[in-house]
C-alpha positions as CSV (number, residue, x, y, z in Angstrom):
1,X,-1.1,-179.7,94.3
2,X,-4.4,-178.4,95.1
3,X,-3.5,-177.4,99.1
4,X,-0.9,-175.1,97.0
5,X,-3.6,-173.7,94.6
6,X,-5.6,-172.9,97.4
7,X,-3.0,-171.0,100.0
8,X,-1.4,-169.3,96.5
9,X,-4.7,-167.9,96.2
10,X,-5.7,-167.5,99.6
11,X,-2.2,-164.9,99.7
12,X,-3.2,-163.1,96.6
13,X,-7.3,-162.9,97.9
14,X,-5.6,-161.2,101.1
15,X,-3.1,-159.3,99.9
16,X,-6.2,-157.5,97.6
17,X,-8.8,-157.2,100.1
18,X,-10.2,-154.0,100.3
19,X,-8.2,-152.5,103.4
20,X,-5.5,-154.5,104.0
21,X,-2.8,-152.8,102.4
22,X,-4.0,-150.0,105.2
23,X,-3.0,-152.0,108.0
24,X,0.1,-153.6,107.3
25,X,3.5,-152.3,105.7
26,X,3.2,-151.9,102.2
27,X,6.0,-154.5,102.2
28,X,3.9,-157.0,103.8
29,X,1.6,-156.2,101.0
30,X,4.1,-157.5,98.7
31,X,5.3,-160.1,100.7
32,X,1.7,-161.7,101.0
33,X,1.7,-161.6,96.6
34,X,4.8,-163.0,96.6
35,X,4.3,-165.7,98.7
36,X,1.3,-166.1,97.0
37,X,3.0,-166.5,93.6
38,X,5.7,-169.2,94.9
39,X,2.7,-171.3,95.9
40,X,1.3,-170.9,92.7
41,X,4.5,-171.4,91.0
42,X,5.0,-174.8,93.1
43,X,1.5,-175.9,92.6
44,X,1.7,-175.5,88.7
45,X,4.9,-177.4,88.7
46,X,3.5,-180.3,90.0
47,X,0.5,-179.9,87.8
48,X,2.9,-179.9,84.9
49,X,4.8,-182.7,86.1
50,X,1.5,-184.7,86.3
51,X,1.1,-184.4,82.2
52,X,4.3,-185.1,81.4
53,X,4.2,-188.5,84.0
54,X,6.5,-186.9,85.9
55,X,9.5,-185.9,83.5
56,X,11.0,-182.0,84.2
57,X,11.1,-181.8,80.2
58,X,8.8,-183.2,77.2
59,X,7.4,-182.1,74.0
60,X,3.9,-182.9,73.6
61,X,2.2,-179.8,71.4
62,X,-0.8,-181.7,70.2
63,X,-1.6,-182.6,74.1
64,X,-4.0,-179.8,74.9
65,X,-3.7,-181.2,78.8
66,X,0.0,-180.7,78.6
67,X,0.0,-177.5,76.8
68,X,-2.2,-176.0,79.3
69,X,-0.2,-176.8,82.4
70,X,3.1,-175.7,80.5
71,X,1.5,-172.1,79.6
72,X,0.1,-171.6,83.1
73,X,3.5,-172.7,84.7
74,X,5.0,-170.0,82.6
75,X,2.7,-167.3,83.4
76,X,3.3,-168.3,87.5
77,X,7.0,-167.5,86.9
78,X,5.9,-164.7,85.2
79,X,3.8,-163.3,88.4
80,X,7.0,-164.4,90.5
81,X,8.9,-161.8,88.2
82,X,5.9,-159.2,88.8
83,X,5.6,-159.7,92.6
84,X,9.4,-159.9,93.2
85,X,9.5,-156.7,91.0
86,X,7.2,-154.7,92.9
87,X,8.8,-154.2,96.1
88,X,11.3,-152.3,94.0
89,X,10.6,-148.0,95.2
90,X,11.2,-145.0,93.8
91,X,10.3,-145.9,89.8
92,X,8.7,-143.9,87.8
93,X,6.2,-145.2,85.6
94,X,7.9,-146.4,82.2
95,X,9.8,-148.4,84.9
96,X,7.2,-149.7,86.6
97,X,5.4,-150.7,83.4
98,X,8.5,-152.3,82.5
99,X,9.4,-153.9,85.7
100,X,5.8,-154.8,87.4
101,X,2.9,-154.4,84.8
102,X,4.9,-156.0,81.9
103,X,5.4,-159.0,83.8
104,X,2.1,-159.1,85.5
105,X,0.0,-158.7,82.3
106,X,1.9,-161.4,80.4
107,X,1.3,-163.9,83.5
108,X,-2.1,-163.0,83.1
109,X,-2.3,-163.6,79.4
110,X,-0.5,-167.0,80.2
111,X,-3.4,-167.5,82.8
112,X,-6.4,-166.4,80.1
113,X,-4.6,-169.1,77.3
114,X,-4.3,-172.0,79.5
115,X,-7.6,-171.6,81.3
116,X,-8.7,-171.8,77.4
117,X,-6.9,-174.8,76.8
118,X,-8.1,-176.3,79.5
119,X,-12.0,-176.0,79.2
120,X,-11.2,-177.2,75.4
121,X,-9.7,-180.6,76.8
122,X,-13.2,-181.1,78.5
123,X,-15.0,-183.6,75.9
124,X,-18.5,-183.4,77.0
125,X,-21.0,-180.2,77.3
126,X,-21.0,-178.0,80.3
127,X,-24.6,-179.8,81.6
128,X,-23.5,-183.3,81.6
129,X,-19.5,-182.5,82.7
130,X,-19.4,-181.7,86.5
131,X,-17.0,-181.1,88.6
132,X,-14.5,-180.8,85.1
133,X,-16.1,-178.0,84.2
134,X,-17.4,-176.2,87.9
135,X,-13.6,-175.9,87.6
136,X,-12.4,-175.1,84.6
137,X,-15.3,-172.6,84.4
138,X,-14.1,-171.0,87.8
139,X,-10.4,-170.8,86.6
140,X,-11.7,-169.3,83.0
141,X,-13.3,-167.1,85.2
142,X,-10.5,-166.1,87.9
143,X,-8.1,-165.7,84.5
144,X,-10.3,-163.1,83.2
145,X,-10.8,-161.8,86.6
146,X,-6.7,-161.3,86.5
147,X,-6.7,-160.3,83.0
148,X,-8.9,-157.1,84.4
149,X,-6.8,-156.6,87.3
150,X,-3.6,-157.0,84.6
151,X,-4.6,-154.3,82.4
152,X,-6.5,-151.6,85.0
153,X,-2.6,-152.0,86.7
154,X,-1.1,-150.2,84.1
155,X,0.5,-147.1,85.3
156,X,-0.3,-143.9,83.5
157,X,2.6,-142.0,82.7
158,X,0.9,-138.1,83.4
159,X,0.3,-139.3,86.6
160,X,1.9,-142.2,87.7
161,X,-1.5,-143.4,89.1
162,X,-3.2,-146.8,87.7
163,X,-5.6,-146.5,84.8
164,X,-8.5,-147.9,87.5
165,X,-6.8,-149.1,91.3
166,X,-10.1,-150.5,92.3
167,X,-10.0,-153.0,89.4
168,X,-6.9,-153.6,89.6
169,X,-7.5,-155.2,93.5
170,X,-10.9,-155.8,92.6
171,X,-10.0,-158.4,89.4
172,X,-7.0,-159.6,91.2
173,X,-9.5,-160.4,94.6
174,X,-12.2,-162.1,92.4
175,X,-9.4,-164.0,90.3
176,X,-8.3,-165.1,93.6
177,X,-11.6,-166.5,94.9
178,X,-12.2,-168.3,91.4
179,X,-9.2,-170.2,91.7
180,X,-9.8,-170.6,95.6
181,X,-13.1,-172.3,95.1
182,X,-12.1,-174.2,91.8
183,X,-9.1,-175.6,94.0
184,X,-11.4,-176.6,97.0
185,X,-13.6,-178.4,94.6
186,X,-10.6,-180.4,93.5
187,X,-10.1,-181.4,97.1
188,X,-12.8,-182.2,98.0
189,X,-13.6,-186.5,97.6
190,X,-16.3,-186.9,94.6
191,X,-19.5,-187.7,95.9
């Protein structure tokens, strides 16, 4: 589950490092998030799967463990939705907010809720927590990053350009990163 956290966001780290997208296809671009996205999509899965002891369906509202893993399984199939959108050309922006920024915001929002949930399963303060919270915090952290990213994406309708591109890649690398080193921190054997 982890090895699937960590290449999810080791393809959206490089597919929003600054000058990539100049040296490949812009379809490789969107190939590299979308990847990226079924990794994350997989890796959620089984991270859902763990909560529920392995059943595809249960109903467990007052489980804050479970309701975290649910909400960020939703808002990978939501960033499935976004990166499958966005090799779609020639829209204009209402469409592209509709088809790509929609999606990738509510992903994101998914993200910020269950990172959330998560750091308010943790039963003991940040000092005296460890590894729990180094990644919670980083996953917090990588959400919000996304959340940026999510929102600076929006296309502006005057002039079909993004309300800020360099957050937009910026968030989305740093997101990355967060989630990167939270997942290799999982990995790794406890010392």
């Amino acid at each position: 589950m982890d090895a699937l956290f960590m290449v999810g966001s080791f393809c959206f780290a490089l597919g929003s490092v600054p000058g990539f997208a100049s040296l490949v296809a812009p379809n490789t671009v969107v190939a590299v998030f979308f990847i990226g996205s079924l990794f994350f999509t997989s890796a959620a899965t089984l991270q859902y799967l763990q909560t529920t002891g392995g059943k595809l369906w249960s109903w467990q509202p007052t489980d804050l463990a479970w309701a975290a893993s649910l909400i960020q399984l939703i808002g990978t199939l939501w960033f499935n939705i976004d990166t499958a959108a966005a090799r779609l050309t020639g829209l204009d922006a209402q469409q592209e907010n509709l088809r790509v920024w929609t999606p990738d915001y509510l992903g994101s929002v998914c993200f910020l809720v269950a990172s959330l949930l998560a750091v308010r399963t943790l039963s003991r303060p940040p000092w005296r927590a460890g590894r729990p919270w180094k990644v919670a915090g980083l996953n917090l952290l990588g959400s919000v990053f996304f959340m940026a990213a999510a929102v600076a994406a929006f296309v502006l309708p005057d002039t079909d350009d993004l309300l800020d591109a360099s957050l937009a890649n910026s968030g989305t690398f740093l997101g990355a990163i967060c989630f990167l080193v939270a997942a290799r921190i999982e990995i790794t054997p406890a010392e």
